[in-house]
MILUM-687338 format. One line per field, with one value per residue (C-alpha): x, y, z; residue in three letters; residue number from 0. Coordinates in pm, 1 decimal, padded with zeros to 6 digits, always signed. Each point is the difference from the previous one (the first is absolute). Layout:
<tinus>
c1: X	...
c2: Y	...
c3: Z	...
resn: ALA	...
resi: NUM	...
</tinus>
This chain:
<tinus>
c1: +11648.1	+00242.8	-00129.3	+00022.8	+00238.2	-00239.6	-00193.0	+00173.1	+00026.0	+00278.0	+00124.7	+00055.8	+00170.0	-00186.4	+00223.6	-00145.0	-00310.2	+00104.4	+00291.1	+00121.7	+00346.1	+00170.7	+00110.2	-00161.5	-00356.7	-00218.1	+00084.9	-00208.6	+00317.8	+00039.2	-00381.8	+00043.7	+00248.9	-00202.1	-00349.6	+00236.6	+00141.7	-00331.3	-00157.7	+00207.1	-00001.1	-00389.9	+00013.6	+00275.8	-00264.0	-00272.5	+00223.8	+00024.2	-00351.6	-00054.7	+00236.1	+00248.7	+00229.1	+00344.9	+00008.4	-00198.1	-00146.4	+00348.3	+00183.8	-00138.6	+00055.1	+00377.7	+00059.9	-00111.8	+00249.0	+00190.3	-00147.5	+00028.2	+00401.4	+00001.0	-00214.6	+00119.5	+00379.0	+00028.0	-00217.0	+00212.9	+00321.9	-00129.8	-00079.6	+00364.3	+00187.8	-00203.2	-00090.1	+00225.7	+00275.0	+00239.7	-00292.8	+00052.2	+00238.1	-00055.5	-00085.2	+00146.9	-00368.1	-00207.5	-00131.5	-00209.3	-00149.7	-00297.6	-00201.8	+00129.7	-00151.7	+00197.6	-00086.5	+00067.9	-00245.5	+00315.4	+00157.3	-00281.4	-00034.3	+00382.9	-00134.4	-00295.9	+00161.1	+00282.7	-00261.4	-00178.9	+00307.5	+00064.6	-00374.8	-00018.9	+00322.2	-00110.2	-00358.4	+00171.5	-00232.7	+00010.4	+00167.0	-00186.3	-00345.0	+00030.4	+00090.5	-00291.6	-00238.4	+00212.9	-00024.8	-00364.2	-00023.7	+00292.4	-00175.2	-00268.4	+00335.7	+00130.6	-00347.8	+00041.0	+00324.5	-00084.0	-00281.2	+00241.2	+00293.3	-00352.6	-00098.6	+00378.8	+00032.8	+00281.4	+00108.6	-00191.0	-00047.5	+00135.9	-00122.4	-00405.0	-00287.4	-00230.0	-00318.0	+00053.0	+00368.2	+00113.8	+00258.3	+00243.8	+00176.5	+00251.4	+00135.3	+00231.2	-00200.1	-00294.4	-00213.5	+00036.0	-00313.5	+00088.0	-00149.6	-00115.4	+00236.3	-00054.1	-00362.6	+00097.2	+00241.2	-00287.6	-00217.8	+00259.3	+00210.5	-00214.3	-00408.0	+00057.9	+00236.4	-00129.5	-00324.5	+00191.9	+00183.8	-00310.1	-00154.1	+00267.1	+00018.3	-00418.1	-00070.6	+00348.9	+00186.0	+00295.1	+00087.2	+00059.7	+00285.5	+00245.5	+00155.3	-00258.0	-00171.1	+00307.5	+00133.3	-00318.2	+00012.8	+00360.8	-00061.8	-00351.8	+00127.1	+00368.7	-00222.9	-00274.9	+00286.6	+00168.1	-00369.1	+00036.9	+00309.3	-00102.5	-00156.6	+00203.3	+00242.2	+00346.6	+00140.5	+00351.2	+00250.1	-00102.1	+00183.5	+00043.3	-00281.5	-00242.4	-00182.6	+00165.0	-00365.8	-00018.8	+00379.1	-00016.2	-00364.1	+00160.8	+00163.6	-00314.5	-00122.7	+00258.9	-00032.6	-00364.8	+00030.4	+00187.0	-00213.0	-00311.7	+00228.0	+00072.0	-00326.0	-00115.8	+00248.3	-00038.3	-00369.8	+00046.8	+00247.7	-00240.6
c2: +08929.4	+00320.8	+00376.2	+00158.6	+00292.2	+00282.6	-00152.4	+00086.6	+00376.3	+00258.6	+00117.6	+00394.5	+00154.1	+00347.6	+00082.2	+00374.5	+00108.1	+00328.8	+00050.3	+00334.9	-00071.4	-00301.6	-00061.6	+00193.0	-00037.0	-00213.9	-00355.5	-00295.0	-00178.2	+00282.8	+00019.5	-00342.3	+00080.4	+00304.0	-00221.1	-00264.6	+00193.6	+00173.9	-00308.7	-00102.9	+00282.0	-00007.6	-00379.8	+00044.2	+00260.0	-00198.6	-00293.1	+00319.8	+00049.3	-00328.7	-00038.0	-00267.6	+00197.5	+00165.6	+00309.6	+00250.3	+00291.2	+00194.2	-00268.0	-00149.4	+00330.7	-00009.0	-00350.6	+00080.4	+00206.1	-00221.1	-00222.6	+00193.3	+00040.7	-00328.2	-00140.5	+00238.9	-00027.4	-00351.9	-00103.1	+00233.0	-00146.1	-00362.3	+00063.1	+00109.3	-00246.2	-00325.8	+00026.1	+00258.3	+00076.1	+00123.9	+00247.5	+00179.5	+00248.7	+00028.9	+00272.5	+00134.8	+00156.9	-00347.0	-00049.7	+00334.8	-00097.2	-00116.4	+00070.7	-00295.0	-00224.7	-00239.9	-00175.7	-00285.8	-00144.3	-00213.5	+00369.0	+00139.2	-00238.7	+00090.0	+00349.3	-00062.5	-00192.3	+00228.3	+00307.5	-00213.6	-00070.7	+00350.9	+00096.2	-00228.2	+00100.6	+00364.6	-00069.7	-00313.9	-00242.1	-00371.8	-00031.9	-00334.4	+00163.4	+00279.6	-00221.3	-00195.8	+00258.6	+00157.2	-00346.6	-00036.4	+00305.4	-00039.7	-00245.9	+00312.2	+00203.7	-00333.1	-00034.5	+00343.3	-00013.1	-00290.1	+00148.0	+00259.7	-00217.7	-00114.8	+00350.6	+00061.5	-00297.4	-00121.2	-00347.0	-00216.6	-00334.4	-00342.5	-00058.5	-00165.6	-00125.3	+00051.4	+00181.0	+00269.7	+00025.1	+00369.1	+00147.3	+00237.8	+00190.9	+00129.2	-00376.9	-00008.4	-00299.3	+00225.9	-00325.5	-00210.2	-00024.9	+00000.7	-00032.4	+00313.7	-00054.9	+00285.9	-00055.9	-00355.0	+00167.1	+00245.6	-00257.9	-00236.0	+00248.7	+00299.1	-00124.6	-00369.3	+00077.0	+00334.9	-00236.6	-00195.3	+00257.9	+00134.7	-00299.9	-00088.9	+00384.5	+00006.5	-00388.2	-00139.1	+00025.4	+00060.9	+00333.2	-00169.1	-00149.8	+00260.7	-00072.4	-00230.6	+00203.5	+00123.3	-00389.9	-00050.1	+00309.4	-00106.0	-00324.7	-00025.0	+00335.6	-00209.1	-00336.8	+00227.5	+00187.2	-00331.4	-00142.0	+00379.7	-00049.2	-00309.3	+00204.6	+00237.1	+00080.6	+00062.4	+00356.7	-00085.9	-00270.1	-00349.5	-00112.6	-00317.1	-00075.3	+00230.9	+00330.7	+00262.0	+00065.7	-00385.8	-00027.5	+00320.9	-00149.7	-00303.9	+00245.9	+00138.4	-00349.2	-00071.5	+00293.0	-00049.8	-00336.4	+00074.5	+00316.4	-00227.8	-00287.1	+00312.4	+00136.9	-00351.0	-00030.4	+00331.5	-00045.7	-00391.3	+00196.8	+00284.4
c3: +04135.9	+00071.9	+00029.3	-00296.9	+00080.0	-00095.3	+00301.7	+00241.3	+00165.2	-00070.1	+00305.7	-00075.4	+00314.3	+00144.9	+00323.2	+00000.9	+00150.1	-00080.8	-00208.9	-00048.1	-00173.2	-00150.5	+00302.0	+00298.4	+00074.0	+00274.1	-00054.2	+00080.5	+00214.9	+00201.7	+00096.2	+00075.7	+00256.4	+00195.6	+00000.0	+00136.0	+00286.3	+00056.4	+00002.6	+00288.1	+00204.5	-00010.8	+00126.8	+00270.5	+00121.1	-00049.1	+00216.5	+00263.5	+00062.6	+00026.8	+00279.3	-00137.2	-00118.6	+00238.1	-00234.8	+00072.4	-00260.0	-00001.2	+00030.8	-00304.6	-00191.4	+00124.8	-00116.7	-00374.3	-00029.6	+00088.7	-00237.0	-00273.2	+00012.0	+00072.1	-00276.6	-00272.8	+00069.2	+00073.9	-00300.2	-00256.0	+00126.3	-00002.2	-00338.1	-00117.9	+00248.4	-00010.2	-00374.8	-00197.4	+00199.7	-00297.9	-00064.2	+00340.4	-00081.8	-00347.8	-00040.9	+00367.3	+00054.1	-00165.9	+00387.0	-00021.0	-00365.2	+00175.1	-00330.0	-00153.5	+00286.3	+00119.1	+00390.8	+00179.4	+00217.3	+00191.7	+00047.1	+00098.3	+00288.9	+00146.3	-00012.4	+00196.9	+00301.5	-00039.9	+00084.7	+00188.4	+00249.7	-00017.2	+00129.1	+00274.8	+00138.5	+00007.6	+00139.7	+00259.8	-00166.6	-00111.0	-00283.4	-00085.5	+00112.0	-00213.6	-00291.7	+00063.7	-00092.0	-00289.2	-00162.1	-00015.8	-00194.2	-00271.1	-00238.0	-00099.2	-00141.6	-00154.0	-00147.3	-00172.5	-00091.5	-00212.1	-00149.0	-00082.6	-00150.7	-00244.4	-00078.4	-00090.6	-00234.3	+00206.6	+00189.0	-00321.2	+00045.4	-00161.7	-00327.9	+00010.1	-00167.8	+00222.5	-00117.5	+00246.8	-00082.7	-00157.2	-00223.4	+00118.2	-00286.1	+00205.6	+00157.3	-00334.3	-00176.1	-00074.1	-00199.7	+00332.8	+00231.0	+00342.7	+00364.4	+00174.4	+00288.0	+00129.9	+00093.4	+00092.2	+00255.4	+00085.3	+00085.1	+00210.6	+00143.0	+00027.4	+00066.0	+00164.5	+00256.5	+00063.1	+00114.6	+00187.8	+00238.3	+00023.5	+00122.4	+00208.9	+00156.1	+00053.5	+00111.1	+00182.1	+00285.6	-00214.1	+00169.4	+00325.4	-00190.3	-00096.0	-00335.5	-00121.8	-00196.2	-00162.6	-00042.9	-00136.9	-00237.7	-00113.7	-00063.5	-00165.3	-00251.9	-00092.0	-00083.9	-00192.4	-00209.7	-00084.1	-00141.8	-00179.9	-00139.0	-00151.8	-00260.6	-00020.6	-00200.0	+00116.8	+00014.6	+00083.5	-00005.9	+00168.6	+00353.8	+00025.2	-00263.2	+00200.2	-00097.3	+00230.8	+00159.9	+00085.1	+00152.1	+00214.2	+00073.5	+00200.4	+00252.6	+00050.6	+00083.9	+00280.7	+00180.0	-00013.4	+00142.4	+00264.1	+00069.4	+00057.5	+00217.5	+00210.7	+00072.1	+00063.9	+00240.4	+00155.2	+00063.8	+00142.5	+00221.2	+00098.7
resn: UNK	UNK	UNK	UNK	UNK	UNK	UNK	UNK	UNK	UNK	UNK	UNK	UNK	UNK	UNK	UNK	UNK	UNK	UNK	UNK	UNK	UNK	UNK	UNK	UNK	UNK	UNK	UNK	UNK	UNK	UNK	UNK	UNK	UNK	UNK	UNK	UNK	UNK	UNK	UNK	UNK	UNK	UNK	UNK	UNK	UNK	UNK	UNK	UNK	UNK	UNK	UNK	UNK	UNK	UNK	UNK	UNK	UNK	UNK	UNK	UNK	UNK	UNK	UNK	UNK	UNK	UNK	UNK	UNK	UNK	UNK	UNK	UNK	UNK	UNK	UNK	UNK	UNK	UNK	UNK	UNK	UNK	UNK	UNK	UNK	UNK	UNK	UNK	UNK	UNK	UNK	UNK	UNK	UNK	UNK	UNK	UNK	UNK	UNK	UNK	UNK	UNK	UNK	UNK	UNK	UNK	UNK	UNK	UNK	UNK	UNK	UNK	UNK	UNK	UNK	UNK	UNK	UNK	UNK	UNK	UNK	UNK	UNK	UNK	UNK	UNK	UNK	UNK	UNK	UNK	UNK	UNK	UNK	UNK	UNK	UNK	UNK	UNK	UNK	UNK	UNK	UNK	UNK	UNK	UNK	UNK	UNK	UNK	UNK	UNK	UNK	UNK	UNK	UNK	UNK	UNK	UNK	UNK	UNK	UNK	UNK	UNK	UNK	UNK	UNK	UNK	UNK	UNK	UNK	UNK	UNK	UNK	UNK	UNK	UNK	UNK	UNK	UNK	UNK	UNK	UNK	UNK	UNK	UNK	UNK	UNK	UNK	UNK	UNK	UNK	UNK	UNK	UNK	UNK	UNK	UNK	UNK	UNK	UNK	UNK	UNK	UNK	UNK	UNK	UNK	UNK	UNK	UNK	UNK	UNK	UNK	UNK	UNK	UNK	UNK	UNK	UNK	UNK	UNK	UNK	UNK	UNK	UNK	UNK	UNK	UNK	UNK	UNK	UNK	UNK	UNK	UNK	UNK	UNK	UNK	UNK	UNK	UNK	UNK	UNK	UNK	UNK	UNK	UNK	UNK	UNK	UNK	UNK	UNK	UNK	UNK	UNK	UNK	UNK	UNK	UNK	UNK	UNK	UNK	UNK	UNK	UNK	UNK	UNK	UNK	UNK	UNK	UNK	UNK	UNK
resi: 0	1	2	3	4	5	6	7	8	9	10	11	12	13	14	15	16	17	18	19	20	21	22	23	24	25	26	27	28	29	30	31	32	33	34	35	36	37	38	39	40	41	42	43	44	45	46	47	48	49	50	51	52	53	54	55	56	57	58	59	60	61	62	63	64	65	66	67	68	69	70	71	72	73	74	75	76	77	78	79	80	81	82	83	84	85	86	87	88	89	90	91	92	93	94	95	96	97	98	99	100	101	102	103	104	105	106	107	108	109	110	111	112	113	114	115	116	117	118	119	120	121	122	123	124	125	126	127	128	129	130	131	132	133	134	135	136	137	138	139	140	141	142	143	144	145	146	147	148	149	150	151	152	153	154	155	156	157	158	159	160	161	162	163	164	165	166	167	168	169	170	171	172	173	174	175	176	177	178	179	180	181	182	183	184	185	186	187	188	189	190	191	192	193	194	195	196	197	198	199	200	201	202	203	204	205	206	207	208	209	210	211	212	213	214	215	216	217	218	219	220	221	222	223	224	225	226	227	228	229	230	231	232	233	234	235	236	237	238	239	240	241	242	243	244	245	246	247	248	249	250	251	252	253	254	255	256	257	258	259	260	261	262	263	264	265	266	267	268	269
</tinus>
């Protein structure tokens, strides 16, 4: 027997902790973003101290900044190119409108070995080592950026009857329950795999491997999104019947691949 509609909860987005104007004020998304980066700064520390880490304290403090331009540019641009590219330019300045959200986790990920490249060169590190330890910490920022996207009543879900299924009066069919994608994201992309690099950092020779870890990362996040999208509902055109998140996704997955078959290889050749 269906839900009755009145069952199920209305979604009412709050993206303000503190909200000053209609448009200015301390947004939820935002926080996501600094407990994210904080987040990892206090773990690439915490990887220093415990000696299996190449970055050292002011190292670690260089490379966020880094990471930040990185993160923050790339993720805004993904947004506009991989998703709404006509949007760009329109108006000239729409890439600084940061208030009306608007990031792209794909984007976000050609900032971060963009700054990443960058770093090492300047510090004559690994490239592949440093990304090894990045990785292990990004899933706690995708974690809150989800929880964000929920808090901003954005990204829906497909319609659902499921009893823990929500409406969203802003997704343009406000009588249709739908999943909480969001969370489901949360969950997959943010809390499992954050487990897992963590495992794999604290209780595997991964390290010895340079690359793995970042194959690893690559891979398990593009198959985790692609479960994600399932739910999901789309929030631009289809390629070749595929949500955007679950074709870039597959990209994700070769260089992954081929990440882990070369730190196999390097470590049988060690």
């Amino acid at each position: 027997m269906p839900t009755p509609l009145f069952a199920y909860w209305v979604h009412q987005a709050h993206p303000f902790l503190i909200q000053f104007t209609e448009n200015f004020g301390i947004r939820y998304y935002g926080l996501a973003y600094l407990v994210g980066f904080i987040g990892a700064f206090w773990l690439m520390q915490l990887y220093h101290r415990a000696g299996r880490s190449p970055l050292n304290s002011d190292a670690v403090f260089e490379l966020m900044t880094y990471l930040v331009l990185g993160v923050m540019v790339g993720g805004r641009l993904g947004n506009f190119l991989l998703y709404h590219p006509d949007e760009l330019f329109h108006p000239p300045w729409a890439f600084f409108m940061v208030w009306k959200g608007g990031m792209a986790s794909h984007g976000g990920f050609v900032g971060v070995i963009l700054a990443v490249w960058l770093f090492a060169r300047y510090q004559k590190l690994s490239f592949l080592q440093v990304t090894d330890v990045v990785v292990t910490t990004v899933p706690l920022g995708l974690m809150l950026g989800r929880i964000g996207n929920f808090l901003n009543g954005e990204l829906w879900g497909k319609p659902a009857t499921v009893p823990w299924a929500m409406i969203f009066p802003d997704s343009g069919d406000p009588l249709v329950p739908r999943h909480p994608s969001q969370l489901y994201e949360a969950a997959l992309e943010g809390a499992v795999l954050l487990a897992f690099m963590q495992w794999r950092f604290w209780r595997s020779h991964a390290q010895r491997q340079p690359g793995r870890l970042s194959g690893e990362f690559l891979f398990g996040y593009a198959v985790l999104r692609a479960i994600g999208e399932l739910f999901r509902e789309p929030d631009a055109s289809l390629i070749f019947g595929l949500s955007r998140g679950t074709f870039y996704s597959i990209f994700l997955i070769v260089v992954g691949a081929i990440l882990i078959v070369r730190g196999k290889r390097t470590r049988a050749a060690a």
